[in-house]
N, C-alpha and C positions, 0 to 999 in steps of 0.2 A: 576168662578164667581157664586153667591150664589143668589135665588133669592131674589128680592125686598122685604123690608120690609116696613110696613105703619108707618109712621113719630109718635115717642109718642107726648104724650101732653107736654104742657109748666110744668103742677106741677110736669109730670113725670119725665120728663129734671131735675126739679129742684132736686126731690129722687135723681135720679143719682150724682147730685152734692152733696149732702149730704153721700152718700153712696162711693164717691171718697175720702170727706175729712175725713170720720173714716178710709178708708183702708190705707191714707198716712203713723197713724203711724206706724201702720206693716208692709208699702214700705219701710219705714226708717230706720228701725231695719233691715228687710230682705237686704239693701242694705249696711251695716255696716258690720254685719256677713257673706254675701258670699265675701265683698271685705278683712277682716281679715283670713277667714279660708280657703277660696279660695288659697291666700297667702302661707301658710300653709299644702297644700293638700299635697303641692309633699313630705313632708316627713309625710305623712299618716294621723297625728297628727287634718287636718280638714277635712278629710274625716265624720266620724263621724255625726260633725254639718251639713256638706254640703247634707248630705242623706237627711237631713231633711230640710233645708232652700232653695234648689232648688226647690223640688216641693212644698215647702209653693208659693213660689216665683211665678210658674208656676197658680199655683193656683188664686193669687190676678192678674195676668195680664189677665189671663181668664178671670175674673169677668168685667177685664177691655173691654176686647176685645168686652164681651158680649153687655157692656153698647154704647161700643162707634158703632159697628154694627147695633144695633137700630136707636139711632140719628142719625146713617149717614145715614139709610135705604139698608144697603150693609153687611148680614153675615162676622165677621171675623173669617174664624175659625183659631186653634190653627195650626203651620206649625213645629212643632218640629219633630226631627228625633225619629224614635223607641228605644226603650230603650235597652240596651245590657246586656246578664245577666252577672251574679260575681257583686260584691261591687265595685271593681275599674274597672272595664269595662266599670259599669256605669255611675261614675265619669267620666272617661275619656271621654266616647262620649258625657257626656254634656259638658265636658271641647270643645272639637273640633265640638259643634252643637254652629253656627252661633247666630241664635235666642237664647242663652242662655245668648249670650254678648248683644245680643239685649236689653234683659230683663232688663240686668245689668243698661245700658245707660239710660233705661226708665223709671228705680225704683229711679233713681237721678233725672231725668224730671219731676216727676209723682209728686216729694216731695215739688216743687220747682215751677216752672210756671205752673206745672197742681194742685199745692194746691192753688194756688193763685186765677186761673180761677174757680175753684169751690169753695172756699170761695166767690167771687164774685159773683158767681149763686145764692146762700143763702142768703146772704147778701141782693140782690138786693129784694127778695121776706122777708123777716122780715124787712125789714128797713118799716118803711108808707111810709114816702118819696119819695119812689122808686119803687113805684109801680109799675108808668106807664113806668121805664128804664125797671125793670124786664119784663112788656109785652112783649116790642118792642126787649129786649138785651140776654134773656135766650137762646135763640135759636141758635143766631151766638155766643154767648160766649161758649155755649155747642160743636157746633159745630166746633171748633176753638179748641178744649180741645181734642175731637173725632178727628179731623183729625191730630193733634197730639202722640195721641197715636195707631192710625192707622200704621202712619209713622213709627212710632218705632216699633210695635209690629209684623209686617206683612213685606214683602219680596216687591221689586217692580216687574215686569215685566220681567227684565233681570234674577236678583235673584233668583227669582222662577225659574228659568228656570235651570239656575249654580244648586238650588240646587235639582233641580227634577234628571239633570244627577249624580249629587253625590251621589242622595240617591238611584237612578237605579244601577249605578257603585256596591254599597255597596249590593242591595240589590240579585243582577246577580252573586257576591262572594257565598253569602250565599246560591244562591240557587246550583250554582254548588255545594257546601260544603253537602247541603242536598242531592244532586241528586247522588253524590257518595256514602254519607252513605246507602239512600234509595239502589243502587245498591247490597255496601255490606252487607244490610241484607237480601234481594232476596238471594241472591247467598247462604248466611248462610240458609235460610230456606229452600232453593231447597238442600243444601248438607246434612243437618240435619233430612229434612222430606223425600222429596217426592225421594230422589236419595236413602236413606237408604231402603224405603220402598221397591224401585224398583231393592237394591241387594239380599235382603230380598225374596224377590218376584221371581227372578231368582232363586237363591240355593234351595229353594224348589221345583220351578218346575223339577230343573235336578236330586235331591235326588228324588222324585218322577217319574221323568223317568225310573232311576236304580231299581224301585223297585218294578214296573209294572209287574215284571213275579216271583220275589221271594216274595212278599207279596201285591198283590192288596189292601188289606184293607187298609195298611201304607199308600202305594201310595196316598189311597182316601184320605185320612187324612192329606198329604201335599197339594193335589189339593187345599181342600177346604181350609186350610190355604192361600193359596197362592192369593185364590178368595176372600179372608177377608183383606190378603195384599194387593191385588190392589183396594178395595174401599178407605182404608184408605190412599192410597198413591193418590188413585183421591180426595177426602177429602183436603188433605194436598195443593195440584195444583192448586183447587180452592180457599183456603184458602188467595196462594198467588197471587192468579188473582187479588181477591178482594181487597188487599193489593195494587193495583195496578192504576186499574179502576173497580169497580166495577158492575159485570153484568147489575144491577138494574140500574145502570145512561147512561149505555149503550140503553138499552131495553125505559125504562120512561120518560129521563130526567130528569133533575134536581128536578122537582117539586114531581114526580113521585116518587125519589131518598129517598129526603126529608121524602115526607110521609112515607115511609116504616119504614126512622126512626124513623118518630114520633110513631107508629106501636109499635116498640118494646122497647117504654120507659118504664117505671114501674109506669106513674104519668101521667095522661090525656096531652096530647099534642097536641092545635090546630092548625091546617096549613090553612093558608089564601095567597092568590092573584093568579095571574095568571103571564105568559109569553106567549106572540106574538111568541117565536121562540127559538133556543135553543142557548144558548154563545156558544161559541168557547170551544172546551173538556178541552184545559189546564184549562180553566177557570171555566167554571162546575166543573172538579173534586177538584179545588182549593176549591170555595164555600161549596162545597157539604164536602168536608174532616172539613173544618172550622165551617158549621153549627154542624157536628158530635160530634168535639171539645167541643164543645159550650154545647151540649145536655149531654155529657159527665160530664163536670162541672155541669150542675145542678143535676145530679144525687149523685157527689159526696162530691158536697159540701154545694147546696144549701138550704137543707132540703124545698124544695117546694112541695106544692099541685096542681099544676096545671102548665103549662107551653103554651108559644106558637111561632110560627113563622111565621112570612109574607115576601111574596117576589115581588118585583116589579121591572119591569124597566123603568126607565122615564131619558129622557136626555140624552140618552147614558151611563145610570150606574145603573149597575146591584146592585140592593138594596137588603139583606138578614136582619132582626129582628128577635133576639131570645131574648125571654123572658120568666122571672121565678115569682113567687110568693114568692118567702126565703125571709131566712132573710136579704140580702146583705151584702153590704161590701168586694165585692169583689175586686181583686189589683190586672190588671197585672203585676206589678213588682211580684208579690208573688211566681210564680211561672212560669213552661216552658210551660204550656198549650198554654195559652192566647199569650204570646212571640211567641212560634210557632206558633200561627193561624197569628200574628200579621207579621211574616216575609214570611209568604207563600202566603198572598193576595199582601205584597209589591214586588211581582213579578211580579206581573202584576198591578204596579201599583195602588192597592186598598188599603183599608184603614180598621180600626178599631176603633169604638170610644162606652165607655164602661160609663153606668152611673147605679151605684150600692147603693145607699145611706143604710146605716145602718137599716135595719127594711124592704131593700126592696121597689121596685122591684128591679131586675137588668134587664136590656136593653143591649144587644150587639147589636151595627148594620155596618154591613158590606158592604162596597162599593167594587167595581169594575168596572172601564169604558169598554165596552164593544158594539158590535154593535152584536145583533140576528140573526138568519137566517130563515131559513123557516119556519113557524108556526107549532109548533109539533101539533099533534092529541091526546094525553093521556090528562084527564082533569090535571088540576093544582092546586086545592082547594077543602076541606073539612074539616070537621075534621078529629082527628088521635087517 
C-alpha cells in the first residue's frame, strides 16, 4: 500500500478528463494492432510491431494508473513482471505476464465507458448549463472512471499474492542460474589465477632448493621470484574475495561501502542519508553490487558532470537513489546491466524503477523490504 495522497481539485479532475479523452485515440489504435499482430506473433511476422505497441501500450496505462491514483488518493503503481532478454523472450513473457492481458481488456474499457465518463467530465464544465452538475458531479464521475481502471489495471489481494509467488518462483530459478554461474567463474578464476600462481610459486621454490649449494646467486634469483609470485597470487585471492563480498561492506557497511565508490568515480559523486542499522548481508551485498551497477553506467554511458546517491530506510524498505546529470535516455531493455541489477534485487523481493528522460537527469531507485539490525557506528553521509 502506497501512501495517501491529497485529493486534486475539481479543474484538476476535469485536466484528467481531458487528458483521458486525447489518450483514447492511441488506446484505440494500441488495441487494434496488439489484438492483429498479437494474432500473428506465433509465426514471428508481429513480433516486430508488438516490440513497439506493448510498451507504447504500457506507457498510456501508466499515464492512466498515474491519473486514476491521484483521484483515488492511493498510489498505483505499475505490477508488471521484469523483462526477459532476446527479442522473443521478451515477447513471450509479455505474452504469459497476466497484467499484459489486463491492459488488453482495459484499452477496450478505456475507449468505450471510460471515453464516455470523461467526455462527460468536459462536457459538464463547458456546457454553462451545467455548471452547477459539474460542481457537484466531477468528482464521483472521475472517481467512477478511477476505480475502473484501478480494477483493471492493478492485481486484487489474492492476485498479488498468486503473482508475487510466481514472480518468486521465477525469480529463485534465476537466482540459482546466477549462483551456479557465479560459482563457475570462482572456480575459473581460482584455477586461472591464484592455483597458477601458487604452481608457479612451488617449482621455483624446489629449482631453488636444488640450487642452493651449486649456485646460491640462482637460487637468490628464484627466491625472490617466487616472493613476487606469491604477492601476485595474494593480489589474485583478494581479487576474488572481492568478487564475492567485499572487505569494505564487511568492515563499513553499506553506507560506508557506497562511499568508497563514490571515492573512486572520475565525476564528483554525492552520498547522502543515513541507516539505523545494517540489512541482512545477502541484502547489503545485493544493493551495494546494484548501486555499483548503476555508477558503472553513468560512467559509461552517461557522459555526466556530477552524480549522486541517497539512501534511506522508512517502512521497512531499504531505499537506494542514484543519480546522474547526462544526457538520458536510458532503457533497461537495452541492455544486461540494468536487467541484471533488475533480477538480482527480485531475489529478495526488491524492485527497480528507472526515469531517464532525453536531456536528463536519469534517477534509478532501488527498493528492498528489509528489517535492520543493530545501529552500525561508521558515519553514513557526506560527500564523495
Amino acid at each position: 500500500m502506497g501512501t495517501a495522497l491529497p485529493p486534486p481539485s475539481r479543474l484538476r479532475m476535469t485536466a484528467y478528463a481531458g487528458a483521458q479523452l486525447l489518450l483514447a485515440v492511441p488506446a484505440l489504435v494500441l488495441f487494434v494492432l496488439n489484438a492483429v499482430f498479437g494474432a500473428v506473433a506465433i509465426v514471428v511476422v508481429g513480433i516486430p510491431v508488438l516490440l513497439v505497441t506493448i510498451p507504447a501500450t504500457r506507457w498510456v496505462a501508466n499515464r492512466h494508473r498515474l491519473m486514476a491514483g491521484r483521484v483515488l488518493g492511493t498510489p498505483l503503481p505499475p505490477q508488471y513482471r521484469p523483462p526477459r532478454k532476446g527479442v522473443v523472450a521478451r515477447v513471450v513473457g509479455w505474452a504469459s505476464d497476466p497484467m499484459t492481458w489486463r491492459d488488453q481488456a482495459w484499452l477496450l474499457v478505456a475507449c468505450t465507458l471510460g471515453f464516455a465518463l470523461a467526455l462527460l467530465s468536459v462536457l459538464l464544465l463547458v456546457l454553462v448549463v451545467t455548471g452547477a452538475l459539474w460542481w457537484f458531479g466531477i468528482e464521483p464521475i472521475m472517481r467512477a472512471r478511477s476505480s475502473m481502471d484501478r480494477w483493471l489495471l492493478s492485481y486484487g489481494h489474492i492476485e498479488t499474492l498468486e503473482q508475487r509467488v510466481t514472480v518468486l518462483t521465477e525469480t529463485r530459478a534465476e537466482s540459482l542460474d546466477h549462483s551456479a554461474a557465479e560459482l563457475r567463474r570462482l572456480e575459473r578464476d581460482l584455477h586461472d589465477g591464484a592455483q597458477a600462481r601458487l604452481v608457479a610459486l612451488s617449482m621455483s621454490l624446489g629449482m631453488a632448493d636444488s640450487l642452493f649449494d651449486s649456485d646460491p646467486e640462482g637460487a637468490q634469483r628464484l627466491v625472490n621470484e617466487a616472493r613476487a609470485t606469491t604477492s601476485a597470487a595474494l593480489g589474485d585471492l583478494r581479487s576474488v574475495v572481492r568478487g564475492i563480498h567485499p572487505p569494505v561492506l564487511a568492515d563499513r557497511g553499506l553506507a560506508g561501502a557506497i562511499g568508497s565508490l563514490a571515492l573512486d568515480m572520475t565525476i564528483p559523486v554525492e552520498v547522502s542519508g543515513q541507516l539505523d542499522g545494517r540489512p541482512p548481508e545477502p541484502v547489503e551485498s545485493a544493493v551495494y553490487f546494484a548501486v555499483a551497477e548503476c555508477l558503472a553506467n553513468i560512467v559509461k554511458h552517461a557522459a555526466a558532470q556530477h552524480g549522486w546517491i541517497s539512501l534511506a530506510h522508512e517502512d521497512g524498505v531499504l531505499r537506494a537513489t542514484v543519480g546522474d546529470d547526462g544526457h538520458g535516455g536510458a532503457d533497461p531493455d537495452s541492455g544486461t546491466g540494468m536487467l541484471g541489477v533488475m533480477r538480482r534485487l527480485a531475489a529478495f523481493d526488491g524492485t527497480m524503477r528507472l526515469s531517464s528522460p532525453v536531456g536528463g537527469p536519469t534517477v534509478v531507485t532501488l527498493e528492498v523490504p528489509c528489517v535492520l539490525s543493530s545501529p552500525k557506528t561508521t558515519p553514513s553521509s557526506g560527500p564523495a
